[in-house]
KENU-593433 format. One line per field, with one value per residue (C-alpha): residue in one letter; chain; z, x, y. Coordinates in nm, 3 decimals. Example, Ala and Ser with C-alpha at 12.3 -4.5 7.8 and 13.67 -1.06 7.14 Angstrom:
<recs>
aa <- A, S
ch <- A, A
pz <- 0.780, 0.714
px <- 1.230, 1.367
py <- -0.450, -0.106
</recs>
This chain:
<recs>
aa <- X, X, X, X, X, X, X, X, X, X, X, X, X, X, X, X, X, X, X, X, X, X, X, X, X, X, X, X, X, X, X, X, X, X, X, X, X, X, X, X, X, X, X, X, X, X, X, X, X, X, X, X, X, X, X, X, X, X, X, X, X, X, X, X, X, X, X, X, X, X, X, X, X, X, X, X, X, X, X, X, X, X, X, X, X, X, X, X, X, X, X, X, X, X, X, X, X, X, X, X, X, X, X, X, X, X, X, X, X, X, X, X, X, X, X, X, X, X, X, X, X, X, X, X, X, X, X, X, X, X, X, X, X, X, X, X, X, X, X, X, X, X, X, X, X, X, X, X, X, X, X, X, X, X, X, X, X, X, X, X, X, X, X, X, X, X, X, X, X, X, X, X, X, X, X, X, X, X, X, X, X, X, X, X, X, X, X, X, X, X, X, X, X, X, X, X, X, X, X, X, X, X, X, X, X, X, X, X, X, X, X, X, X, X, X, X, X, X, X, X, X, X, X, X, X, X, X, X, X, X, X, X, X, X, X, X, X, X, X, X, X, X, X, X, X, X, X, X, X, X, X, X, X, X, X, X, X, X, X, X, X, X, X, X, X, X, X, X, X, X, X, X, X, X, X, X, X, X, X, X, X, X, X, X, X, X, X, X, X, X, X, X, X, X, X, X, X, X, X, X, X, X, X, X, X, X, X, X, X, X, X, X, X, X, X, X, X, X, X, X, X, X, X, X, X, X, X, X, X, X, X, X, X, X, X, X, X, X, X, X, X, X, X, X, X, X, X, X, X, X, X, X, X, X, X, X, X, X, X, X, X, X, X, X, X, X, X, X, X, X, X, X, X, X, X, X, X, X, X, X, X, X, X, X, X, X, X, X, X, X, X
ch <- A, A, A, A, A, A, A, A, A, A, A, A, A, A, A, A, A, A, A, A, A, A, A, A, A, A, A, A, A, A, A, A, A, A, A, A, A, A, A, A, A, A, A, A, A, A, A, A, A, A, A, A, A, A, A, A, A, A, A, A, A, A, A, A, A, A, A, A, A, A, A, A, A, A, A, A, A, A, A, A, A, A, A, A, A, A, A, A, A, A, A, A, A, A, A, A, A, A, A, A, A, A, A, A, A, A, A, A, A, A, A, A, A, A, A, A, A, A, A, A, A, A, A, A, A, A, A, A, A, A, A, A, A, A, A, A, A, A, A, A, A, A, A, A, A, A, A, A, A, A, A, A, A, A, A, A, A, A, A, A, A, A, A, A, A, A, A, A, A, A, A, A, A, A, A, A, A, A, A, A, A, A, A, A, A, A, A, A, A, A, A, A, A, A, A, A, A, A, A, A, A, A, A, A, A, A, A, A, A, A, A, A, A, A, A, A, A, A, A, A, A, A, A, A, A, A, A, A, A, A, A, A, A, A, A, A, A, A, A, A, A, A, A, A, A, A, A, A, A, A, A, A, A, A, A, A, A, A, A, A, A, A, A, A, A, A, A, A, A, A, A, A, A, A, A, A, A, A, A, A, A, A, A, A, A, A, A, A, A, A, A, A, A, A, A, A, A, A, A, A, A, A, A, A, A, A, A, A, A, A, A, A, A, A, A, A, A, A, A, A, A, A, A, A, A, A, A, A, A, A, A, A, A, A, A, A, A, A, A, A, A, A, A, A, A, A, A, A, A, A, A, A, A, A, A, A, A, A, A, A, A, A, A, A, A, A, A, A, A, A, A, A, A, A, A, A, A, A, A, A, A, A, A, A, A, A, A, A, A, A, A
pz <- 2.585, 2.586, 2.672, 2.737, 2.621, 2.448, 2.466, 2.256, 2.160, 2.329, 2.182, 2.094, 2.031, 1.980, 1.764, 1.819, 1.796, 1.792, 2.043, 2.117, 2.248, 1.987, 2.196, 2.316, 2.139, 1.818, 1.882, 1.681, 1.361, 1.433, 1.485, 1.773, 2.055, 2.045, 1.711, 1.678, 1.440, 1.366, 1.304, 1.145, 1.339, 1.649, 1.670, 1.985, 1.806, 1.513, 1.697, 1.887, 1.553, 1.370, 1.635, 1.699, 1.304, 1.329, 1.659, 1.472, 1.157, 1.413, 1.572, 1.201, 1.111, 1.478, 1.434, 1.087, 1.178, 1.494, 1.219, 0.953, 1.267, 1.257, 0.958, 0.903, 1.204, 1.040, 0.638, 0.652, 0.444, 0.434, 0.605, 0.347, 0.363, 0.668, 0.541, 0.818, 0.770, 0.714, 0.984, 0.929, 0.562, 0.515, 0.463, 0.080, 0.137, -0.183, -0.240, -0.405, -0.014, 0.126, -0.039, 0.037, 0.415, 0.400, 0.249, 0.478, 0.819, 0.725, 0.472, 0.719, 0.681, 0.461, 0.120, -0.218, -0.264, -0.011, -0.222, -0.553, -0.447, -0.228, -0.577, -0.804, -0.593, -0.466, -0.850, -0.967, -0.711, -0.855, -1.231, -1.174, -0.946, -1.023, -0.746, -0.546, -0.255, 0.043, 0.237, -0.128, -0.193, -0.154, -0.143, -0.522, -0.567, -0.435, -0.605, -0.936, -0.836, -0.748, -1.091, -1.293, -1.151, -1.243, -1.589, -1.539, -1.536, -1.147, -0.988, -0.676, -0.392, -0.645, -0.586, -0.194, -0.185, -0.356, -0.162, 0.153, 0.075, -0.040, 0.275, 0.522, 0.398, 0.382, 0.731, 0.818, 0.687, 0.830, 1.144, 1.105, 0.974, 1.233, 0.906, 0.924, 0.720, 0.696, 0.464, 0.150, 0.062, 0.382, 0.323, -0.069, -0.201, -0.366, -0.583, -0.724, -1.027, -1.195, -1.240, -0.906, -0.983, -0.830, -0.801, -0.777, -0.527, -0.627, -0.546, -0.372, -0.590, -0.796, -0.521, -0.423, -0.829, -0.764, -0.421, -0.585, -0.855, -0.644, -0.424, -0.730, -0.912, -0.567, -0.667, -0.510, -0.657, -0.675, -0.309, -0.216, -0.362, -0.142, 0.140, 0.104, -0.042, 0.340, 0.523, 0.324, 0.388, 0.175, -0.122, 0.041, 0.411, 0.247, 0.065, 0.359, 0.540, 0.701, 0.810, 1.193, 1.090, 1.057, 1.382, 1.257, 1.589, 1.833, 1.933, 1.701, 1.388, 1.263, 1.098, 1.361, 1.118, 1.245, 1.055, 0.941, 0.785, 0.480, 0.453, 0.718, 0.778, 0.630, 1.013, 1.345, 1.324, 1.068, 1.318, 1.407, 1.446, 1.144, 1.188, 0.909, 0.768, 0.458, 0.159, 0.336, 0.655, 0.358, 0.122, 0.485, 0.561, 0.216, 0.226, 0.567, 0.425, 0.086, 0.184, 0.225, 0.347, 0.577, 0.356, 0.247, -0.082, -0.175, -0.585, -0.460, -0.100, -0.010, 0.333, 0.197, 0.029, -0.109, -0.468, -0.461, -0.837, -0.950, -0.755, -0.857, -1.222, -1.250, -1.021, -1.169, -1.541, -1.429, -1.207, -1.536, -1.693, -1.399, -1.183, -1.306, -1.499, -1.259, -0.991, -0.909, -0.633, -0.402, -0.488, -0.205, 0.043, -0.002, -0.092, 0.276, 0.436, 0.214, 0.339, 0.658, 0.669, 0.517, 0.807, 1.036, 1.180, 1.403, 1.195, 1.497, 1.416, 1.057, 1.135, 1.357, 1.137, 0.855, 0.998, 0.902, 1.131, 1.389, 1.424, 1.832, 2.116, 2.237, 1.973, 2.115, 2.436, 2.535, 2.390, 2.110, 2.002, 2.072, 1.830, 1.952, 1.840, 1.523, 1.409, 1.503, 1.255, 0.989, 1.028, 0.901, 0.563, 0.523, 0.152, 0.148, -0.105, -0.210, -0.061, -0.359, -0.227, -0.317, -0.072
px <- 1.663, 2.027, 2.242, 2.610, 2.802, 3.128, 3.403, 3.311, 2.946, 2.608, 2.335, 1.974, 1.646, 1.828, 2.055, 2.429, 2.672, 3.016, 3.135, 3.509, 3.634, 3.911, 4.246, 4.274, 4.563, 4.424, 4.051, 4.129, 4.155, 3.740, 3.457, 3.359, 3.499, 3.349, 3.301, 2.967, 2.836, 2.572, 2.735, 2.428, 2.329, 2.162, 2.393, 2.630, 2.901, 2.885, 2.894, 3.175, 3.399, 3.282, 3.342, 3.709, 3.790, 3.630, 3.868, 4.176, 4.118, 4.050, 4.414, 4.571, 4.426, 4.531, 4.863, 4.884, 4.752, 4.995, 5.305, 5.170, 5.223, 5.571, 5.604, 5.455, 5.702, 6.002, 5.899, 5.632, 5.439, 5.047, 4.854, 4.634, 4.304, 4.171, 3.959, 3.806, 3.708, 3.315, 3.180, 3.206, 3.074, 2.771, 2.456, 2.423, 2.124, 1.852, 1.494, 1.510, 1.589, 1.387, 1.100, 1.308, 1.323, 0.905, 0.813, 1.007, 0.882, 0.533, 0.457, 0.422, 0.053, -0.061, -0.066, -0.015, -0.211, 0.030, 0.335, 0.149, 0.029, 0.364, 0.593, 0.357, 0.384, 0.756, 0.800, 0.662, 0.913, 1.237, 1.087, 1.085, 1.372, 1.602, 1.778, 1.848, 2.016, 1.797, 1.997, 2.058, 1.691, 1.577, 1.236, 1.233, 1.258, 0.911, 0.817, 0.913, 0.811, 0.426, 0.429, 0.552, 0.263, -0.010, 0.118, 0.041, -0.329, -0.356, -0.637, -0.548, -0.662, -0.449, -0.149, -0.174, -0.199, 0.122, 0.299, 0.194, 0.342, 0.638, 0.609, 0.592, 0.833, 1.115, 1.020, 1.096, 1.433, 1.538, 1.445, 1.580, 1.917, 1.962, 2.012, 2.042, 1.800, 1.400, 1.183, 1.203, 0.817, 0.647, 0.396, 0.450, 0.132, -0.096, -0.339, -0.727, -0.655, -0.802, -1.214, -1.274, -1.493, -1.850, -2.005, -2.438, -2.583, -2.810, -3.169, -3.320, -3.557, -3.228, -3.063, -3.396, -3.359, -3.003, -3.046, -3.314, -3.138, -2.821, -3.043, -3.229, -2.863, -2.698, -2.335, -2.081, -2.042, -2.424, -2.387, -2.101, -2.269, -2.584, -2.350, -2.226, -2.545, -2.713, -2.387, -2.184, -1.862, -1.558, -1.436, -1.168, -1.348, -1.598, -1.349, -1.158, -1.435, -1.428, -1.690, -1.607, -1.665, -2.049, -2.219, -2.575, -2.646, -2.592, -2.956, -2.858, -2.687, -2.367, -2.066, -1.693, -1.521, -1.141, -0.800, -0.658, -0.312, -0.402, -0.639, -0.568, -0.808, -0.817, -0.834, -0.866, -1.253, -1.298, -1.273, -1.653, -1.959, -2.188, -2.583, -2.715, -3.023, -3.239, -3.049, -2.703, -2.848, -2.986, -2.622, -2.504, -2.702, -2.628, -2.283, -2.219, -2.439, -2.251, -1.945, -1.700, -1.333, -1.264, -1.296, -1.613, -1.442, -1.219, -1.165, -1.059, -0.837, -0.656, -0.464, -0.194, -0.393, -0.675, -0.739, -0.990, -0.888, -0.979, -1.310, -1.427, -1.337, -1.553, -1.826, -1.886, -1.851, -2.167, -2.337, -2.240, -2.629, -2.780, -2.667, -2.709, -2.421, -2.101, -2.223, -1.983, -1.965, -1.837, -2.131, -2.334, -2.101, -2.186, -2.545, -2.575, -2.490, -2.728, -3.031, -2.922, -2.906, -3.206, -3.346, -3.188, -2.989, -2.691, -2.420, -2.200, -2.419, -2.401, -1.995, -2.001, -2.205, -1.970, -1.631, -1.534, -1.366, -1.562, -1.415, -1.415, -1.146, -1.470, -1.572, -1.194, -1.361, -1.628, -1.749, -1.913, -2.281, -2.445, -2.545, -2.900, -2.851, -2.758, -2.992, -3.262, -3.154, -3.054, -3.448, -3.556, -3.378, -3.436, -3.529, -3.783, -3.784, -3.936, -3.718, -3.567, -3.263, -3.254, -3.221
py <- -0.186, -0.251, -0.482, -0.520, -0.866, -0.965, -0.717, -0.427, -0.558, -0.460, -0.556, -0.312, -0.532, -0.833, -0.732, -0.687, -0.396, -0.295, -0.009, 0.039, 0.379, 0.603, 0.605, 0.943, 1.019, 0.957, 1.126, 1.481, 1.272, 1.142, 1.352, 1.131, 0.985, 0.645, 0.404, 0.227, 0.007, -0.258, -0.622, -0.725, -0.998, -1.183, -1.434, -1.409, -1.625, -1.457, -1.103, -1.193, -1.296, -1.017, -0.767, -0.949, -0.913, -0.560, -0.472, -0.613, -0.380, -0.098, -0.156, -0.163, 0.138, 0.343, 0.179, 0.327, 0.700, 0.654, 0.613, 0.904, 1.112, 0.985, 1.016, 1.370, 1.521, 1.392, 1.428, 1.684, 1.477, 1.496, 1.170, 1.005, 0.992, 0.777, 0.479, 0.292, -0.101, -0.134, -0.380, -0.755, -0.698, -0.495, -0.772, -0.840, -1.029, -0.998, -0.942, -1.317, -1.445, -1.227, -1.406, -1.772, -1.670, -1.520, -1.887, -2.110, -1.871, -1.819, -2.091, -2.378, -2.558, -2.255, -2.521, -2.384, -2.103, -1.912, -2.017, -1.912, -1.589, -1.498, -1.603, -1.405, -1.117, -1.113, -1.239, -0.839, -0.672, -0.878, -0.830, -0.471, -0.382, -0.720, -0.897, -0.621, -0.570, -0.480, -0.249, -0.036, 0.013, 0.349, 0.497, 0.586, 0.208, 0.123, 0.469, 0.333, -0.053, 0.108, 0.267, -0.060, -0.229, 0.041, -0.023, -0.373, -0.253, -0.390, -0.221, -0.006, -0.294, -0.594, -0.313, -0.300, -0.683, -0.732, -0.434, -0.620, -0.934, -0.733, -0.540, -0.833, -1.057, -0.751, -0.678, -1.020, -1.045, -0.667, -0.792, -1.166, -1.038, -0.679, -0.497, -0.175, 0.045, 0.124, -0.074, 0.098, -0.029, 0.107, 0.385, 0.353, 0.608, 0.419, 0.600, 0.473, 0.352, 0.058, -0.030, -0.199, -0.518, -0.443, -0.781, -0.753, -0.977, -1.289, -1.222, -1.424, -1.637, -1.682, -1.841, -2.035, -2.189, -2.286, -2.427, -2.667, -2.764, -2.840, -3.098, -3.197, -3.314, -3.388, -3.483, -3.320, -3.009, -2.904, -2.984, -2.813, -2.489, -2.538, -2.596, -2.242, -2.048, -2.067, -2.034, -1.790, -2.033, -1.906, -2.163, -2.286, -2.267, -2.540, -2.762, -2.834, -2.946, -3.305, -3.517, -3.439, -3.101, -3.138, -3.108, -3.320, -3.423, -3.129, -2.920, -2.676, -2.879, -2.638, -2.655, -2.611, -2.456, -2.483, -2.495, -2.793, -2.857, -2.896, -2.577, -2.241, -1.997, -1.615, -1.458, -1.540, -1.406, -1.720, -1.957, -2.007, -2.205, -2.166, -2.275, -2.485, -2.419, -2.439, -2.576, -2.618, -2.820, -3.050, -3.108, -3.119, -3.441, -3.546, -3.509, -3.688, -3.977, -4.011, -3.934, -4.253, -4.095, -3.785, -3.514, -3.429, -3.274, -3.490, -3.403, -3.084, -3.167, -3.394, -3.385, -3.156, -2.894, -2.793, -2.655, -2.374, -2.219, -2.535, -2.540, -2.257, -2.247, -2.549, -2.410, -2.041, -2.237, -2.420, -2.143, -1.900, -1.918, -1.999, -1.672, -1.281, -1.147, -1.073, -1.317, -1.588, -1.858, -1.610, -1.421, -1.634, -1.500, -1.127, -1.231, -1.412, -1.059, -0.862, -1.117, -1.067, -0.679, -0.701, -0.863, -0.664, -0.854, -0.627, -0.582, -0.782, -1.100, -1.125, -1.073, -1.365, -1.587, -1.503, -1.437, -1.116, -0.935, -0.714, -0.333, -0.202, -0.317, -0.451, -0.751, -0.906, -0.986, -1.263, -1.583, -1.465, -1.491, -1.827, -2.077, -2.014, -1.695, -1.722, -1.974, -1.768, -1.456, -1.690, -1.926, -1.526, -1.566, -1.952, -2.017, -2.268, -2.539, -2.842, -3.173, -3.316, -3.485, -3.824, -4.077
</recs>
């Protein structure tokens, strides 16, 4: 849609443009009749000095042609070349600011671990291609930008991650700033390259050991890895628990797993009631009776953030003999949707118990399964185990 404002500006999507019509006189020396161009912004102050400084370098130049023609009748001479002024000043904004304006937009209650992956990645793309100007970038840029990170030995899906961040946080300043060009990084090929990391799931009479021995030590990290082995909670999910979070007392005892400000949520499909059973309704109980603050985890959040790399480096350092080779605490996660397949349970139901995202227009509509339903597939894989937590 478009829409007329100042003299000589309309603006397209937001974003505001310069249109003034060539005097008629003067219209063989154009190949058009009308002069249009992008002013690079969606401010309507800003528009309406840029198009005035724009206008007043138009009537310089038409004032100039009008004397060449003068000139020419009574010399002879040949007019110059005609050299029109670029609007306001084409943008000059960087890939460095790109990133600044992605953080300070997105960033807000996403904690560290947005900032540390969003500067490693928008780090590669200024490493590679320098400080460049966004409007120069061409699609040989994010050719060449793809290939300097296959040399980094990323594997193919570590390459799309980056080019999305890359991707998104472009987008946002093209669209912030009206500039005018394509992304230079959308539909960048990607080729297979790299060994993909094939993680084996935990059987379950290895998981049964661990459980055990979790609720036989029963600090807080053995009982933060029960909490997840029956419930398939991400890391971070877990750590940002709080006690409020643990529904003991309900008819079917869960977990309301909502975002907090000091630790988001991966997708909207994470947001979700999570039956506890087994070895995690146990560290559950333990947790809520242990636990003196808000957070349940509190050497690894605090109401600002949580601190997952730490978490799990000490976690998969202790789970390292105790688990097959390649398994890692995340290993529960995938494990918990292998014992339920093997159940199985619908392929909808294990997606609602562990929050990954449904495919279908019709999974957006409803309420979603029912706690009652979920605890009654998950009671099929319940490990059972001897109580050892302490009391």
């Amino acid at each position: 849609m478009v829409d007329q404002n100042a003299i000589y500006t309309f603006t397209k999507r937001g974003v505001f443009y310069f249109s003034r019509r060539v005097p008629k006189s003067l219209q063989p020396r154009f190949d058009k009749t009308r002069i249009v161009t992008c002013l690079h912004t969606r401010s309507p102050a800003q528009a309406r000095k840029s198009a005035s400084l724009f206008s007043a370098q138009l009537e310089i130049v038409w004032a100039q042609m009008r004397l060449e023609s003068v000139l020419r009748r009574v010399a002879g001479a040949t007019a110059s070349p005609l050299t029109l002024p670029t609007a306001a000043a084409e943008s000059g904004v960087t890939l460095s600011e790109a990133g600044d304006l992605y953080r300070r937009l997105k960033g807000g209650g996403k904690g560290k671990g947005f900032k540390a992956y969003t500067d490693r990645h928008l780090g590669y793309v200024v490493d590679c291609l320098g400080d460049a100007v966004i409007v120069e970038l061409k699609r040989s840029d994010a050719g060449r930008f793809r290939d300097f990170l296959i040399a980094k030995k990323l594997t193919t899906s570590s390459i799309k991650r980056v080019f999305a961040t890359v991707r998104a946080a472009v987008n946002l300043m093209i669209s912030e700033h009206g500039l005018d060009c394509t992304n230079p990084f959308s539909g960048t090929f990607i080729p297979e390259v790299g060994t993909k990391t094939v993680r084996p799931p935990i059987p379950s009479s290895v998981i049964q050991s661990v459980q055990n021995t979790c609720l036989e030590i029963d600090d807080d990290k053995r009982l933060l890895i029960a909490l997840i082995s029956d419930t398939g909670l991400r890391l971070a999910e877990a750590l940002g628990l709080t006690k409020a979070d643990l529904k003991l007392h309900a008819t079917v005892p869960h977990i309301d797993l909502q975002p907090h400000p000091w630790r988001s949520l991966k997708t909207a499909s994470s947001i979700r009631t999570v039956p506890l059973v087994g070895a995690s309704l146990a560290a559950a109980k333990r947790l809520a009776e242990t636990t003196r603050g808000r957070l349940l985890f509190p050497t690894y959040a605090t109401m600002t953030d949580v601190n997952a790399n730490s978490a799990s480096a000490t976690l998969n350092k202790w789970l390292r003999p105790r688990l097959p080779e390649g398994c890692v605490i995340h290993s529960f996660r995938h494990s918990l949707r292998d014992r339920l397949r093997a159940a199985e349970c619908p392929a909808d139901i294990v997606d609602a118990i562990g929050g990954w995202t449904t495919q279908g227009v019709g999974h957006k509509y409803g309420a979603g399964y029912s706690l009652e339903v979920k605890l009654r597939w998950l009671k099929l894989i319940e490990l059972q185990h001897p109580s050892m937590v302490k009391r």
